[in-house]
C-alpha positions as CSV (number, residue, x, y, z in Angstrom):
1,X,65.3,37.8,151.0
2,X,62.5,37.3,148.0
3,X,64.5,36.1,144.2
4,X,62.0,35.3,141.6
5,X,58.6,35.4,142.3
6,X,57.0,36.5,145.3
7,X,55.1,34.0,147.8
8,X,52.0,36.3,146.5
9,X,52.7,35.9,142.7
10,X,52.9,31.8,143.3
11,X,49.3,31.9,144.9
12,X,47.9,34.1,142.5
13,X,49.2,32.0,139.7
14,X,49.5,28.1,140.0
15,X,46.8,25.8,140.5
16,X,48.6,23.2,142.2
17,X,51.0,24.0,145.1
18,X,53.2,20.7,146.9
19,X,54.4,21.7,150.2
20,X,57.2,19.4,151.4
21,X,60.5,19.5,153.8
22,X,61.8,17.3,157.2
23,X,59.0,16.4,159.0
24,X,58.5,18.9,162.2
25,X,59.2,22.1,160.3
26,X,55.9,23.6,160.1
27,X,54.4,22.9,157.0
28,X,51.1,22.1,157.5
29,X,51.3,25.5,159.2
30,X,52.8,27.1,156.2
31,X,50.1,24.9,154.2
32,X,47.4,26.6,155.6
33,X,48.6,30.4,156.2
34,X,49.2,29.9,152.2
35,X,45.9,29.1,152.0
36,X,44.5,31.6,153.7
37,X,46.7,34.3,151.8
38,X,45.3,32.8,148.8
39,X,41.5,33.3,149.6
40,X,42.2,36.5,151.0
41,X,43.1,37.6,147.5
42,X,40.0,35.8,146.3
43,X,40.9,32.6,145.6
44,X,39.2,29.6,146.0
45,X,41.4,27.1,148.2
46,X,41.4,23.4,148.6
47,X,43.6,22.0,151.2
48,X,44.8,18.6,150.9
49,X,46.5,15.8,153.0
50,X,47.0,11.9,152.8
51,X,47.6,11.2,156.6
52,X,46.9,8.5,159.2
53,X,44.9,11.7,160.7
54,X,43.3,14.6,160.1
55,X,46.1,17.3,161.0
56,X,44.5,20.9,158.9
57,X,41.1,20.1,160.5
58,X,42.0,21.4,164.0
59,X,44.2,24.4,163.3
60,X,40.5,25.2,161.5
61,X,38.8,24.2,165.0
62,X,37.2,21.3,163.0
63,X,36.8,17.5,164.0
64,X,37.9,15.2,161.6
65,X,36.6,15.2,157.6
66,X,38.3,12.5,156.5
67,X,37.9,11.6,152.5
68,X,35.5,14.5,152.6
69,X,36.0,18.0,151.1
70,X,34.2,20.2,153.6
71,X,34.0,24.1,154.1
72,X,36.8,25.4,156.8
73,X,36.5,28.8,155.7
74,X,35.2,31.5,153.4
75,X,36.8,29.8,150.2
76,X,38.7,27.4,151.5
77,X,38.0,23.4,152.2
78,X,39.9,20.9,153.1
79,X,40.1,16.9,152.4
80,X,42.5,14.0,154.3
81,X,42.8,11.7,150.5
82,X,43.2,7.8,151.3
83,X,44.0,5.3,149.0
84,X,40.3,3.3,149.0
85,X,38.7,6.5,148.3
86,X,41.1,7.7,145.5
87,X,40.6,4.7,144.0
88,X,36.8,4.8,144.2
89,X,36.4,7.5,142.5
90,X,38.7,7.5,140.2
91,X,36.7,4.1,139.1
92,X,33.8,5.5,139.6
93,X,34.1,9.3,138.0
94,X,36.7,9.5,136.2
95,X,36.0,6.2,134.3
96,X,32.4,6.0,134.4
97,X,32.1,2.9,135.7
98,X,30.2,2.7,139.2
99,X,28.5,-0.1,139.0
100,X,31.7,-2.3,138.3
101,X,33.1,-0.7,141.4
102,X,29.9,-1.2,143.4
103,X,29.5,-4.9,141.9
104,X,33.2,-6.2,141.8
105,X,35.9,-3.9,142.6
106,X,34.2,-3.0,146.2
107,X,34.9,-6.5,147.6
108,X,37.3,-6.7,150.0
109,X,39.1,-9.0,148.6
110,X,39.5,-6.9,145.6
111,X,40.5,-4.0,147.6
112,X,43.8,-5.6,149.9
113,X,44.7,-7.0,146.2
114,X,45.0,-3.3,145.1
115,X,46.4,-2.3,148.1
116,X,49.5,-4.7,147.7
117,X,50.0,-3.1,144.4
118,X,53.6,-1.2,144.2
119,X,53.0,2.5,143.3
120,X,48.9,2.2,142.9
121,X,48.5,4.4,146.0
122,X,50.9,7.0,144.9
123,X,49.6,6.9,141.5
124,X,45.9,7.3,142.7
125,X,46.7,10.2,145.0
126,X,48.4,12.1,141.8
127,X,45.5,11.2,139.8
128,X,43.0,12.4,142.3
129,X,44.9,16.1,142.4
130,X,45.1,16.0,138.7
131,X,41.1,15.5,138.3
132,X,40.4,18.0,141.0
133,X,42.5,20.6,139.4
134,X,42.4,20.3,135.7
135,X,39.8,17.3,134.8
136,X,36.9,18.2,136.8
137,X,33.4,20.4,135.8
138,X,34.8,23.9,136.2
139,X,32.5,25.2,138.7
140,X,33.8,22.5,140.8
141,X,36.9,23.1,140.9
142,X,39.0,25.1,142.8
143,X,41.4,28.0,141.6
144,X,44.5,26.3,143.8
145,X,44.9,23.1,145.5
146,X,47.8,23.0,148.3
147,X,48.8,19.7,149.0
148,X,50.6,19.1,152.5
149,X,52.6,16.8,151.3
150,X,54.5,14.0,152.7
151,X,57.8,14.5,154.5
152,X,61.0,14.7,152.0
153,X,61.6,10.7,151.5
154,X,58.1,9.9,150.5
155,X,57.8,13.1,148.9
156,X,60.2,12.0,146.2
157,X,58.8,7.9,146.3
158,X,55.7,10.3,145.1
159,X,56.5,12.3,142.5
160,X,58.9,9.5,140.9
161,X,55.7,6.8,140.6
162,X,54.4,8.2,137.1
163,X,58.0,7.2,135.4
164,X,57.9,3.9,137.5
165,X,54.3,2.9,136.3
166,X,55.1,4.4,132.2
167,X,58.9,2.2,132.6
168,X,56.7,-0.2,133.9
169,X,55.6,-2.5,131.1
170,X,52.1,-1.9,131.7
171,X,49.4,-1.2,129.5
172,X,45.7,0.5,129.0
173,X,43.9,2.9,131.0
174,X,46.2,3.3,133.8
175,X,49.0,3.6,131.6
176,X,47.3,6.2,129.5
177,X,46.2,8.6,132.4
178,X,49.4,7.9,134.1
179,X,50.8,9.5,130.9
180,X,48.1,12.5,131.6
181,X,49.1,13.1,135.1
182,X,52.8,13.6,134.2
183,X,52.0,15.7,131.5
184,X,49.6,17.9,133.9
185,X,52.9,17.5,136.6
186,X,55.4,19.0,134.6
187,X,53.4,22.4,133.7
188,X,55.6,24.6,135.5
189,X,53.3,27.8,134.8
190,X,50.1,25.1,136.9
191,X,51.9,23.0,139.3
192,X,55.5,23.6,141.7
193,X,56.7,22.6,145.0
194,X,57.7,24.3,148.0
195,X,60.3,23.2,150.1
196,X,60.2,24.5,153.6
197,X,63.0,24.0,156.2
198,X,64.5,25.8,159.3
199,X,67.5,27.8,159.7
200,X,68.9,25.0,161.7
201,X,72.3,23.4,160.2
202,X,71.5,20.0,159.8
203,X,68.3,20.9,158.4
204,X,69.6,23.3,156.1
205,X,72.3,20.5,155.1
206,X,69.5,18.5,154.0
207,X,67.8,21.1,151.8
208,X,71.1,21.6,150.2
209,X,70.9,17.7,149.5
210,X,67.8,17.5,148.5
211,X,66.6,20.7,146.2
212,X,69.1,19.5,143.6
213,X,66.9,16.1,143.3
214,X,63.8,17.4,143.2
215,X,64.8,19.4,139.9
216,X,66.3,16.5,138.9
217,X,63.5,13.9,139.4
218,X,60.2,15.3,139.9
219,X,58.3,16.5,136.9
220,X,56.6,19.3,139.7
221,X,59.2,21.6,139.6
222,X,61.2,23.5,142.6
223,X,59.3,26.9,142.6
224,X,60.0,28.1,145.9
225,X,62.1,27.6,149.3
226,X,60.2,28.6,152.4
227,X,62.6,29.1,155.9
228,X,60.4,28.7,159.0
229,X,61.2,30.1,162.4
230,X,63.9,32.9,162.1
231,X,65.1,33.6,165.2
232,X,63.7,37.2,165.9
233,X,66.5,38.2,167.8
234,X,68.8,38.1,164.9
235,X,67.2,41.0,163.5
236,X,68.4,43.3,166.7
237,X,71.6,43.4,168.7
238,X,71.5,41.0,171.6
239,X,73.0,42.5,174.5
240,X,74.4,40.7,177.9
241,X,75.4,38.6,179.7
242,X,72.6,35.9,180.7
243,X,72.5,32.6,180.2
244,X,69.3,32.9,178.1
245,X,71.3,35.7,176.1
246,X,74.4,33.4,175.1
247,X,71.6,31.4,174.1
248,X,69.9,33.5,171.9
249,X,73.5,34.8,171.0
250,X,74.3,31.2,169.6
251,X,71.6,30.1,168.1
252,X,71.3,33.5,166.0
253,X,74.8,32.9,165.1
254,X,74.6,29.5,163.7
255,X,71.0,30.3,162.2
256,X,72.9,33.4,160.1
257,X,75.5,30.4,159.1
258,X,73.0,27.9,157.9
259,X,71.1,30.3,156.1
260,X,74.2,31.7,154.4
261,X,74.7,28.3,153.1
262,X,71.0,27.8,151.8
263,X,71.5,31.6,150.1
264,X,74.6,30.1,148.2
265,X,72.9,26.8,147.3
266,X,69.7,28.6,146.2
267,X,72.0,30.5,143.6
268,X,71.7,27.0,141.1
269,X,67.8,27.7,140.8
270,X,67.7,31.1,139.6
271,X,63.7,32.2,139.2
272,X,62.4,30.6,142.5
273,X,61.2,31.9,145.6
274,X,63.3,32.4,148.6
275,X,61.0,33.1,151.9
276,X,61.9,33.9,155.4
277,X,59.4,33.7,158.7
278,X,60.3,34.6,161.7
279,X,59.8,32.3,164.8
280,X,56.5,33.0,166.4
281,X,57.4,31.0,169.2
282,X,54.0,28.2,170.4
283,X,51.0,29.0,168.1
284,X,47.4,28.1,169.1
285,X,45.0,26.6,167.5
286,X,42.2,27.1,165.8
287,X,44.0,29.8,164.2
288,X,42.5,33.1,163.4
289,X,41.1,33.6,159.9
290,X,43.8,36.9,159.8
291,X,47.5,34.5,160.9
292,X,48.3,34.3,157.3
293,X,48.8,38.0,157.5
294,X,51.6,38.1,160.6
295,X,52.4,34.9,159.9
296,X,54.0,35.2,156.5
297,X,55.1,38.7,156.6
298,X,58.8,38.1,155.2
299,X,61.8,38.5,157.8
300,X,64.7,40.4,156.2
301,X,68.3,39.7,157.3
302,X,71.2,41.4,157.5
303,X,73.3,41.2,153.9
């Protein structure tokens, strides 16, 4: 089912992974299997989200870190980014300039002001993967960053807020590292996304929607397309007449249509990754450090 590069090749090689799709798909779980392949090969891993709450922490048995990166395994950590804290140290490190922050730009006041800002969130969150990956003292950073990444919609408000701020009219620092960001964004050899969605048809109809504007309007190009939960059974003959096995009958059936249709769509973005998992059915967590390896072992399907 692989075209292009291999899941393997992609880890080994960039040093910033987006994982996007519907919400409910399983990509935090892909998220983190990835980054456990990665450090398995001997890479260092930071995981990254920018959610209400902590959702990597507890498939690592951990409480919550918050804006902290903290150790979740050999080689890999894991951080929950939020806005106030992206834009505290971008302030602070990347400009140089702490004692503004701690004298002015701290005060409350100050802060809901930057809050209302359209785009400065987004913009900060980009800016804080850029400096982790490409800006920061080299024996801090790490060799791949995978960023669970919000669901489709806000995915692409996201990656569209460097052209907003640069059409923007604005001037000075922002604009210039704005600049810097898209620049570091549109290294396709550093930086791709990967899109993972279900063999379910309406899911699948939205992937078939959606690839076509991410190449068109991210500067983090489409590297790879990851289908979560296979149906097992559609590997094997499924024989009966059960309830459970008309079932399992149907659901095969339409899963081989709706992936079909995501083969012939994938055909317009030659080079990239096309991955199958099979359904594991209710996973536990914390995970074991070893998941990555049944977990992402690719499901083959009938030609």
């Amino acid at each position: 089912m692989t075209q292009g590069a291999s899941l393997a090749q992609l880890l080994a090689s960039r040093k910033l992974i987006f994982v996007t799709g519907k919400g409910g798909i399983g990509k935090t779980l892909v998220s983190v299997a990835m980054a456990q392949a990665a450090a398995a090969a001997g890479r260092s891993v930071l995981l990254v989200e920018s959610s209400s709450r902590d959702q990597i922490t507890p498939l690592f048995g951990l409480p919550p870190v918050g804006h902290n990166e903290t150790e979740a395994a050999p080689k890999i950590s894991c951080i929950n980014l939020n806005s106030a804290g992206n834009f505290r140290e971008y302030v602070s490190k990347y400009l140089g300039q702490k004692k503004l922050f701690d004298t002015v730009l701290s005060h409350r006041v100050v802060q809901s002001f930057f809050n209302t800002v359209p785009g400065l969130a987004e913009a900060m969150m980009l800016g804080r993967l850029f400096y982790t990956c490409d800006v920061r003292d080299l024996d801090q950073r790490p060799d791949l960053v995978i960023c669970d990444s919000p669901a489709s919609g806000h995915f692409l408000s996201l990656m569209t807020t460097p052209d907003a701020i640069l059409s923007s009219g604005l001037a000075g620092p922002m604009l210039r590292d704005t600049q810097k960001v898209r620049d570091f964004l549109l290294r396709k050899a550093d930086v791709g996304v990967i899109y993972v969605c279900t063999p379910e048809p309406l899911v699948v109809s939205e992937a078939i929607d959606f690839l076509p504007v991410i190449q068109a309007k991210s500067p983090a190009a489409l590297c790879g397309v990851i289908v979560n939960r296979i149906p097992g059974a559609m590997v094997g003959e499924i024989t009966g007449n059960s309830q459970l096995q008309s079932f399992l009958r149907e659901r095969s059936d339409k899963s081989t249509v709706a992936l079909k249709m995501l083969q012939g769509s994938i055909k317009q973005f030659p080079g990239i990754m096309f991955h199958g998992l099979r359904d594991l059915g209710f996973v536990d967590d914390p995970l074991p450090p070893d998941f990555h390896e049944t977990f992402l072992t690719e499901e083959t399907l009938p030609q």
